[in-house]
C-alpha positions, -999 to +999 in steps of 0.1 A: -204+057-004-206+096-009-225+111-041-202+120-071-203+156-072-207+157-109-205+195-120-180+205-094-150+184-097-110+188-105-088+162-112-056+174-103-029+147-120-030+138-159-007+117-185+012+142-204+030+133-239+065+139-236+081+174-243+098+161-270+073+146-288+046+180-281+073+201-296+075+181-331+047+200-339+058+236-331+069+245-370+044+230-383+010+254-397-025+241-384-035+232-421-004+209-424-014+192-389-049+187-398-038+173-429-016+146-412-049+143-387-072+127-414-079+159-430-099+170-395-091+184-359-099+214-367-123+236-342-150+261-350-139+286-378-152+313-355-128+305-327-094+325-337-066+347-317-067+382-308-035+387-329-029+373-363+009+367-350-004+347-320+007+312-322+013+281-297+017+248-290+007+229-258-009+204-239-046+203-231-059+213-192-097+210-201-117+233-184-160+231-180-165+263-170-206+281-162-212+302-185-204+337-171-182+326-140-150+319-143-141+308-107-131+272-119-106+289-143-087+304-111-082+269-097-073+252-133-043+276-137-033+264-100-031+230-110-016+236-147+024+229-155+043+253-181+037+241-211+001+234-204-031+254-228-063+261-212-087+243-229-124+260-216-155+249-223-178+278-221-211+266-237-207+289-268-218+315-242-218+352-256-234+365-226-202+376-204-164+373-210-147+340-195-115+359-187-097+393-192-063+406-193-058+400-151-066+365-157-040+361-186-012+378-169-015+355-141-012+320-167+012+340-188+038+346-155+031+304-146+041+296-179+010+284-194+014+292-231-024+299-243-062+299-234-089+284-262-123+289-255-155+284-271-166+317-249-158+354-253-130+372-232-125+410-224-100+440-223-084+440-256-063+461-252-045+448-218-048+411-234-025+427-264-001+441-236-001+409-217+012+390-250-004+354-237-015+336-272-057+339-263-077+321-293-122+326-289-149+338-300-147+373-299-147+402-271-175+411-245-166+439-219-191+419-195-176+404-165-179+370-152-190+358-117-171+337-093-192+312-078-188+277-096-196+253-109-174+235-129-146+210-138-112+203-144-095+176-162-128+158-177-139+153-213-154+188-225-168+201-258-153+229-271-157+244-305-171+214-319-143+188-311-144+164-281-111+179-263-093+150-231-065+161-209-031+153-223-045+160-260-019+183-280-035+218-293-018+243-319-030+270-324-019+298-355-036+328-378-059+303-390-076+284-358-069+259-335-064+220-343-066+193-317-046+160-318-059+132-294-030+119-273-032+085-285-028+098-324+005+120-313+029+095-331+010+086-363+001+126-368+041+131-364+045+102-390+021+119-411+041+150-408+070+141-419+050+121-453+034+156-460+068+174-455+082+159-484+047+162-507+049+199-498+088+202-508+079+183-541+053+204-548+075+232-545+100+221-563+075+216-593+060+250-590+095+262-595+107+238-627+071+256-641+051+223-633+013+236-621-012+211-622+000+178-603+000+149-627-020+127-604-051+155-615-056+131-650-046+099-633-077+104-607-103+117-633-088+084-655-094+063-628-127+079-620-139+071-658-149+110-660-164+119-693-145+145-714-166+162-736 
């Protein structure tokens, strides 16, 4: 039996949720979705897009990459389908950008539809040209190496969340939630639930109704002392 090469691997087939089911969230905001994900999902704060207007919705191709090389990011968009979101894991590195604006030209024209990282990327101003939805950490002019390690299709870490290939990311102006595969069709259940609370609530705002009446019924419930 040959030793695992743990470190170095790509796993080049995953389960995909349907296209269907991945695109029920698409007009939907990230606070909504984390709301119908148990109130959580949500990555680092610090991890947001280049572009206020940068938004997406896809399915996870997780990514261990070294901290500053990026050569396993080259073979992950080989492998990826349209549709598909980078997910890389770049240790919270701030030493080197993971990618640039080549890189996200390249995923852009084989229709992958974003890159999250936990990492830094590089050329702004080309990355703004390109148009590809690209949610970090922030910009670093250094570039990565091309050497290796690292792995495709594995569990990874990024921005705080355990992040499996398959899972469903969205990503808006405020961050970037994830949704485990397995949760997809109680989260869209959820969704639909919080859709109506949110037109109610609307509609109560507008008849000059501010505080929810359910405010008293909790404190009630609570026994909270007025005084």
């Amino acid at each position: 039996m040959s030793e695992a090469n743990i470190g170095f691997r790509v796993r080049m087939n995953i389960e995909r949720p349907s296209l269907e089911l991945v695109q029920k969230f698409k007009d939907w905001s990230t606070g909504n979705i984390s709301d119908a994900n148990g109130r959580g999902g949500a990555m680092d704060y610090r991890i947001k897009p280049l572009e206020s207007t940068m938004r997406f919705v896809g399915t996870a191709i997780t990514v261990k990459a070294r901290p500053i090389d990026n050569l396993i990011i080259y073979k992950a968009m080989q492998i990826a389908k349209p549709g598909d979101v980078l997910v890389i894991s770049n240790d919270n590195s701030t030493s080197s950008s993971v990618f640039g604006d080549h890189v996200a030209a390249i995923a852009k024209a084989l229709g992958i539809v974003a890159f999250v990282t936990d990492g830094l990327a590089r050329d702004a101003a080309g990355l703004r040209e390109v148009g590809l939805p690209v949610f970090f950490r922030g910009i670093n002019p250094n570039g990565p190496y091309k050497d290796g390690p690292g792995e495709i299709n594995f569990p990874i870490s990024c921005g705080g969340l355990p992040v499996n290939p398959g899972d469903v990311l969205v990503g808006d102006e405020d961050g970037v939630v994830v949704i485990p595969k397995e949760d997809l069709p109680s989260v869209v259940n959820n969704l639909d639930i919080i859709g109506k609370k949110e037109k109610q609530m609307s509609d109560d705002f507008a008849n000059g109704k501010l505080i929810p009446g359910w405010v008293n019924e909790v404190m009630t419930a609570k026994k909270v002392q007025i005084v």
